[in-house]
C-alpha positions in Angstrom: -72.2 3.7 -50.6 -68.8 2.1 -50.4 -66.8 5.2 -50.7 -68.9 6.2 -47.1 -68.3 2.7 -45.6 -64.5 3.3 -46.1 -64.9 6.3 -44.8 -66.3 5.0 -41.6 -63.6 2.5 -41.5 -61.1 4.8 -41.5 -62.3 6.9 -39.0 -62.7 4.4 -36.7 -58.9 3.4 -37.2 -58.0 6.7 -36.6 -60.0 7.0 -33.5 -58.5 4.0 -32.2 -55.1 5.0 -32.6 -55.7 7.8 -31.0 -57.3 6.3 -27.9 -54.3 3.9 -27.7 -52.3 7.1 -27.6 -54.2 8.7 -24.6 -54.5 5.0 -22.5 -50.9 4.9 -23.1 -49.5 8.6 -22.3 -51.8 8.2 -19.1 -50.8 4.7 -18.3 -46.7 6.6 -18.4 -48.1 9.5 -16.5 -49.1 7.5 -13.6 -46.3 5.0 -13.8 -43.9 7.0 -11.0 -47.1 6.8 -9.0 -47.4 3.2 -9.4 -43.2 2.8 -9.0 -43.6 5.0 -5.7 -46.0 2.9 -4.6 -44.0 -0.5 -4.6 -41.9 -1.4 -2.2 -38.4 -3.8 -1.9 -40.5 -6.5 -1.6 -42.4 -6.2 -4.2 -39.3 -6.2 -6.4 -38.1 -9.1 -4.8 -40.7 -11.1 -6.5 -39.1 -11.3 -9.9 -35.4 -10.0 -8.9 -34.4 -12.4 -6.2 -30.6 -12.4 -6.7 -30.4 -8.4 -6.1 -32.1 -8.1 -2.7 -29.9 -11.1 -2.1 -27.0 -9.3 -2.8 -27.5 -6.1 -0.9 -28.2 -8.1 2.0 -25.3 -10.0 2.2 -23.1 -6.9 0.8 -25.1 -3.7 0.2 -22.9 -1.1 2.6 -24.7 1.8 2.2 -26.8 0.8 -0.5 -28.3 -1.7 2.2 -28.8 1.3 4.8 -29.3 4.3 2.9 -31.4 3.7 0.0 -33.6 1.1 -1.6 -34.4 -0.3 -5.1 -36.8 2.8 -5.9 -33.8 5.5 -5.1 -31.9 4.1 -8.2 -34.3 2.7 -10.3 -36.7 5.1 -11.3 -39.6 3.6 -13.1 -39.7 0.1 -15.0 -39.7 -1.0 -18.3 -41.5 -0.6 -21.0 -42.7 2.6 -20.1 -39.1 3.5 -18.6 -36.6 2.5 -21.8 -34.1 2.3 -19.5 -33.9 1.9 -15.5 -30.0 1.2 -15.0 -28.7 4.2 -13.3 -25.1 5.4 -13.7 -22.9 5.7 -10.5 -22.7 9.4 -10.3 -26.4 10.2 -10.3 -25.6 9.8 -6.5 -21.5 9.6 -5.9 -20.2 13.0 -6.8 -17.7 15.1 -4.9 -14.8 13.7 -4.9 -11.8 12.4 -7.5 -12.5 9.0 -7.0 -16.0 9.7 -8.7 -14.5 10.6 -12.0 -13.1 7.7 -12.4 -14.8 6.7 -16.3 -15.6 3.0 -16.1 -16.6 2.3 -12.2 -17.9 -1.8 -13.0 -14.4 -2.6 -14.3 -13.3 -2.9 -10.5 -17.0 -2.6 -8.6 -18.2 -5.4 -10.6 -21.9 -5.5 -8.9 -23.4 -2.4 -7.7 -25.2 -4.5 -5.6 -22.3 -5.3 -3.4 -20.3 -2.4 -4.0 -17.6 -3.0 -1.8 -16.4 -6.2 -3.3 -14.1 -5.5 -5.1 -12.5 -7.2 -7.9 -9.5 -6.3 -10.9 -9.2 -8.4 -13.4 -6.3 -6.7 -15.3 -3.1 -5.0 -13.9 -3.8 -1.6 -12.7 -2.4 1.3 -11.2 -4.3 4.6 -12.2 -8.0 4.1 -10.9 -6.1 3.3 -7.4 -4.7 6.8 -7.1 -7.5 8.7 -7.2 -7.6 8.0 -3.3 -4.4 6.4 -2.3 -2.3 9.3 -2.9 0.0 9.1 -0.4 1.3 5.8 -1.4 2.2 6.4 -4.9 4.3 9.4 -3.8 6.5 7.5 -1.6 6.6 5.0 -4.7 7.9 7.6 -6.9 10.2 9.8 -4.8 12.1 5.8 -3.2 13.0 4.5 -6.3 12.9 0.4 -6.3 11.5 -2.4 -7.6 8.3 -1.8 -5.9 8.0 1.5 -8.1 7.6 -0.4 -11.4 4.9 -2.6 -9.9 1.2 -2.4 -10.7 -1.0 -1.9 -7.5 -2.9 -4.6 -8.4 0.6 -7.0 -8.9 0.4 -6.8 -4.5 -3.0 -6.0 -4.1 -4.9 -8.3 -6.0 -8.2 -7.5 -3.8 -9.1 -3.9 -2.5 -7.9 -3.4 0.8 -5.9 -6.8 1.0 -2.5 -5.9 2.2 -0.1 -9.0 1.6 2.7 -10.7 3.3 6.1 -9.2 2.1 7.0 -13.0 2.1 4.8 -13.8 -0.4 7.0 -12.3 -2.4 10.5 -12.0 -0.9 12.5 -14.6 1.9 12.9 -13.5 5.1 16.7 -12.0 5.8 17.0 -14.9 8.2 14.6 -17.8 9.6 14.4 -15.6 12.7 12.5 -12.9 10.9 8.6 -13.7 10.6 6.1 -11.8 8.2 4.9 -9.4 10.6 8.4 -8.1 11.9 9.7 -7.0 8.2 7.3 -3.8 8.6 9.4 -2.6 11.7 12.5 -2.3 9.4 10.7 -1.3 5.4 7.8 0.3 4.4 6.1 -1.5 1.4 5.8 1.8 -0.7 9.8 3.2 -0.1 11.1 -0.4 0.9 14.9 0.5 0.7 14.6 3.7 3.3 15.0 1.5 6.0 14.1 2.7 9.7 14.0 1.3 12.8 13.4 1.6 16.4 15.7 1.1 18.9 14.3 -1.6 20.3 14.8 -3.9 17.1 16.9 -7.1 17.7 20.4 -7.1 17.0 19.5 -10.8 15.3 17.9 -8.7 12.8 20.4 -7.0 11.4 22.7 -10.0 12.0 21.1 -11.9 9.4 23.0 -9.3 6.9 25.9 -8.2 9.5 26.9 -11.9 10.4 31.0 -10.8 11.0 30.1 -7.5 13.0 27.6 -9.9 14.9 30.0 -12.4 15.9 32.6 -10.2 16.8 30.7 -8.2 18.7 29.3 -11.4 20.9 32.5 -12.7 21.5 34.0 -9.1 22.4 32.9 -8.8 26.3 32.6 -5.1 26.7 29.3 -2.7 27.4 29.1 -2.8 23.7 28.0 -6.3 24.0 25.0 -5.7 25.5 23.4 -2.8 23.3 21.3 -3.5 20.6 22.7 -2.6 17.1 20.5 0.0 17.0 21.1 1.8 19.6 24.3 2.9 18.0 23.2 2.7 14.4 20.0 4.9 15.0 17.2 5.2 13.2 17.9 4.4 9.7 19.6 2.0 8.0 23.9 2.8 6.9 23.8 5.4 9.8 27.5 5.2 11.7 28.1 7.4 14.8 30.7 9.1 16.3 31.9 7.6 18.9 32.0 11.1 20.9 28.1 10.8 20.3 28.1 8.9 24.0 31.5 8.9 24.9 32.5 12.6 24.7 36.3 12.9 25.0 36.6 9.7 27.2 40.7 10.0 27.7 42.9 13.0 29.4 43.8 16.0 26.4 46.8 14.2 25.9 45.8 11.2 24.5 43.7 12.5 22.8 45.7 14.5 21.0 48.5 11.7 20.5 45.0 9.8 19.3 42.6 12.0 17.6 41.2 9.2 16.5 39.4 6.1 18.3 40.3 3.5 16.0 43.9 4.3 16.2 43.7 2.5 19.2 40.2 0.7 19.2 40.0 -1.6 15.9 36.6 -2.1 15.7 33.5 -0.8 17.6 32.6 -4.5 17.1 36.1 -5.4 19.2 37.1 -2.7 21.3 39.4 -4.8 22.9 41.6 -6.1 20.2 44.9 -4.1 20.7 47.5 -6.1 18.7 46.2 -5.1 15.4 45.8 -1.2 16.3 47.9 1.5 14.2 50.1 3.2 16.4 51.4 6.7 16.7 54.5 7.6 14.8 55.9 8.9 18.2 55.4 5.4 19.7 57.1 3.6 17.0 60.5 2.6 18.0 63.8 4.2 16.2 65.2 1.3 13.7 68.5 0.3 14.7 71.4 2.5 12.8 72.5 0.7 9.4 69.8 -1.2 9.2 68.4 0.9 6.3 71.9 -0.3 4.6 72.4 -3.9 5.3 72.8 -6.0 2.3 70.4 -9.1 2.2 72.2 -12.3 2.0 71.8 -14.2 -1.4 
């Protein structure tokens, strides 16, 4: 009589394990049913600081897609619901990138941005073009971290916050029309840049020049010294052969004559022709100096 009491018992153990089972395999079957059912709302209930979050920041995750897209299912019948980034972003370089919350902090606002170590690789995957011009114009900028400048994604800084102006003339925004950031000592210009600019270097060749009253006076440095920075013309470059053959032979070149671009009309100091030099008077070569 016991022996079939225990029996009993233990089949009705068994048979309720396995109706747990079956409640529990159909309450999982139907949970994407039940997920696909729900809406943002509905999630919003328990996870207010999310919805928040896209809101405010989503991008594309605001426009494109809602909480059901990513999160497929809910625990405990889903042991985990946390998608990784390239279930959707795949394609591109940028997407391979091994640890995307160590700069998109909150996938929730993916576009804010934030590094909180130095870093240099992660940015290439998409700005190529800058690191090349970093490597192939060797300077102090090359040894920087992009992060050491750009301390938040897309911020592009003031060169002053790191270097003074060349003069007290020369504002933030005006150093770009002389260096680029990423090759900052190829420097170009265009020919309208202000001769004060290059004056705050060039303070003699300024000076000169303002005080020497000739068409040179009035040109902008650059418009001799084109383009990029170190660049000296030829003076035949505008004036062709300005004097009769002669001359020019006697004077093949300018500055025998004209000192300085800067001061073309400071004769005293110009190196004359042999030919022009007058003979020294005979026995002079063999006079004795007087003790």
């Amino acid at each position: 009589m016991k022996r079939d009491v225990r029996l009993l018992i233990m089949l009705f153990v068994v048979l309720g394990i396995f109706m747990l089972s079956v409640s529990v395999t159909a309450q999982a079957a139907n949970e994407p049913a039940k997920m696909s059912n729900l809406t943002p709302s509905d999630c919003s209930k328990c996870h207010t600081s999310q919805p928040a979050d896209i809101e405010a920041n989503g991008s594309k995750h605001k426009t494109a897609i809602n909480c059901q897209s990513c999160h497929a299912g809910h625990r405990p019948s889903s042991k985990n619901n946390i998608p990784v980034c390239s279930q959707c972003h795949q394609g591109k370089p940028h997407f391979e990138q091994k640890n995307c919350l160590q700069c998109h902090k909150n996938p929730h606002t993916p576009l804010k941005i934030t590094f909180d170590q130095p870093m240099t690789e992660p940015c290439l995957a998409c700005h190529t073009s800058q690191i090349k011009q970093l490597r192939e114009n060797k300077s102090k900028h090359s040894a920087k971290n992009c992060t050491d400048c750009h301390d938040v994604h897309r911020k592009i800084p003031q060169c002053t916050q790191c270097h003074k102006p060349h003069s007290a003339d020369i504002t933030a925004a005006d150093c770009k029309k002389c260096h680029k950031a990423h090759m900052p000592k190829a420097v170009a210009y265009a020919s309208d840049v202000p001769s004060k600019f290059c004056g705050a270097c060039h303070t003699t060749q300024l000076a000169t020049l303002a005080a020497n009253k000739t068409k040179h006076t009035d040109q902008n440095c650059a418009a001799c010294h084109q383009e990029k920075h170190k660049m000296v013309p030829k003076c035949q470059d505008c004036h062709g052969d300005k004097h009769p053959a002669g001359i020019m032979m006697k004077f093949p070149r300018c500055l025998d004559c004209h000192k300085s671009p800067h001061d073309l009309n400071n004769w005293k100091t110009g190196v004359q022709p042999k030919a022009a030099v007058s003979a020294a008077p005979k026995g002079a070569a063999h006079k004795k100096k007087t003790p």
